[in-house]
C-alpha positions as CSV (number, residue, x, y, z in Angstrom):
1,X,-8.1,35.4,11.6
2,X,-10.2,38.5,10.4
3,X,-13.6,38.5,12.0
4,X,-16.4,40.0,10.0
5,X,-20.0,41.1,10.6
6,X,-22.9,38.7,9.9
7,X,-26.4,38.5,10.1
8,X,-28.4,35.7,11.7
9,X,-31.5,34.2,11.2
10,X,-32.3,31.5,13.9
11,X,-35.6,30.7,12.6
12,X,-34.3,29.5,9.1
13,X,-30.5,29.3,9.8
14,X,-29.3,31.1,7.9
15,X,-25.7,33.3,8.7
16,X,-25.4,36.3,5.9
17,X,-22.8,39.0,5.3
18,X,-25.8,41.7,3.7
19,X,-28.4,43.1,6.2
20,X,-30.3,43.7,3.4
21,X,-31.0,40.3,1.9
22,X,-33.4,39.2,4.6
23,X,-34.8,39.7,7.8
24,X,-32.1,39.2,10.2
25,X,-32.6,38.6,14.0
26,X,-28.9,39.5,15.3
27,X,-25.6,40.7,14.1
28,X,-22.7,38.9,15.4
29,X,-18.9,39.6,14.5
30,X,-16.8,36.3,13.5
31,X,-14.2,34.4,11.9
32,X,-14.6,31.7,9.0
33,X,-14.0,28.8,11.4
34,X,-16.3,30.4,14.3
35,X,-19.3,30.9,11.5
36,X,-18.5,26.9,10.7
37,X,-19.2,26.0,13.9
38,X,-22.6,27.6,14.0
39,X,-23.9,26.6,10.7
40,X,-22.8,23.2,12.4
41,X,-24.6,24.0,15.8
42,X,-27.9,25.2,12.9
43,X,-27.2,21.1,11.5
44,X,-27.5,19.8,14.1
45,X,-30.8,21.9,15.4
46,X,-32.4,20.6,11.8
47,X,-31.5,17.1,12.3
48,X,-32.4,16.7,15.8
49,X,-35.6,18.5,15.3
50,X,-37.6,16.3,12.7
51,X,-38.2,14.0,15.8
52,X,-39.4,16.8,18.7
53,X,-41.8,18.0,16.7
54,X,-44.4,15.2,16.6
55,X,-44.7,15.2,20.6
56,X,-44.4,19.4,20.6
57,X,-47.9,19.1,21.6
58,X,-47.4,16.8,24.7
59,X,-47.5,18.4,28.3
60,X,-44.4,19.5,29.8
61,X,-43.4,16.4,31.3
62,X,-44.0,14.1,28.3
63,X,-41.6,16.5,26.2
64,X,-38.9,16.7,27.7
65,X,-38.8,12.9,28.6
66,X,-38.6,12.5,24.7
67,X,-34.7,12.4,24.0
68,X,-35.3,13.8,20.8
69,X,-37.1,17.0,22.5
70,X,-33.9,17.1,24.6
71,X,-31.3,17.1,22.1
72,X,-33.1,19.6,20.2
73,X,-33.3,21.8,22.9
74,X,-29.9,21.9,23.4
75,X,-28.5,22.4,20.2
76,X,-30.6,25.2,20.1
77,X,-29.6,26.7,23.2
78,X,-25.7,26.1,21.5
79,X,-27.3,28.0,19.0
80,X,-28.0,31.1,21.1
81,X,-25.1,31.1,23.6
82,X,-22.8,31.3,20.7
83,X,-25.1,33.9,19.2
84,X,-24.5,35.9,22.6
85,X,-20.8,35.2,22.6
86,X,-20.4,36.7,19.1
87,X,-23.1,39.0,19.3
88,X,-23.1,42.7,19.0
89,X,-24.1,44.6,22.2
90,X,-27.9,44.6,21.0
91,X,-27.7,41.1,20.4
92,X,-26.3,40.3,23.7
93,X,-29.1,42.0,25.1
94,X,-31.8,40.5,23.6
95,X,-30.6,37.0,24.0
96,X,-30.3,38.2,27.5
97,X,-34.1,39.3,27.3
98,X,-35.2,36.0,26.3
99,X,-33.9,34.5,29.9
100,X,-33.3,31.0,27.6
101,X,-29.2,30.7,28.7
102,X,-29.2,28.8,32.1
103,X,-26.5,29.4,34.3
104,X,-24.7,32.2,33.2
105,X,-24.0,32.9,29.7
């Protein structure tokens, strides 16, 4: 499969194929199916966020002994390795920069 270049904002969700429609946080290169998968990985960041955000304001420990703080967090870190593993060199680097993929990449 052809792999083309899109643009991804993490913040809304959304994957798009013009730079210029939106503020765009990283540019990754990818197939159909691999661009599936994310707007999959950004589904399941939406759904499993409505029930994080009402204890975002807990202490440290309290969070993340919410499940639903837990599954949020890692859909979202889904979100960004395969953001890194697509990614153009700059985006690799920035994900890099934000230190939030444990153990490796």
């Amino acid at each position: 499969m052809d792999k083309k270049t899109y643009y991804i904002n993490v913040g809304t969700g959304e994957v798009l194929e013009d730079k210029d429609a939106l503020n765009f946080e990283f540019e990754i290169s990818a197939t159909e199916e691999e661009i599936d998968k994310l707007q999959e990985l950004f589904e399941e960041t939406d759904n499993s966020s409505q029930g994080s955000y009402a204890t975002s304001w807990l202490p440290w420990k309290v969070y993340y002994s919410n499940e639903a703080n837990q599954e949020y967090d890692y859909y979202l870190t889904e979100v960004y390795r395969t953001l890194h593993k697509l990614g153009s060199e700059q985006t690799k680097r920035h994900i890099e920069s934000m230190n939030i993929l444990q153990n490796g990449v």
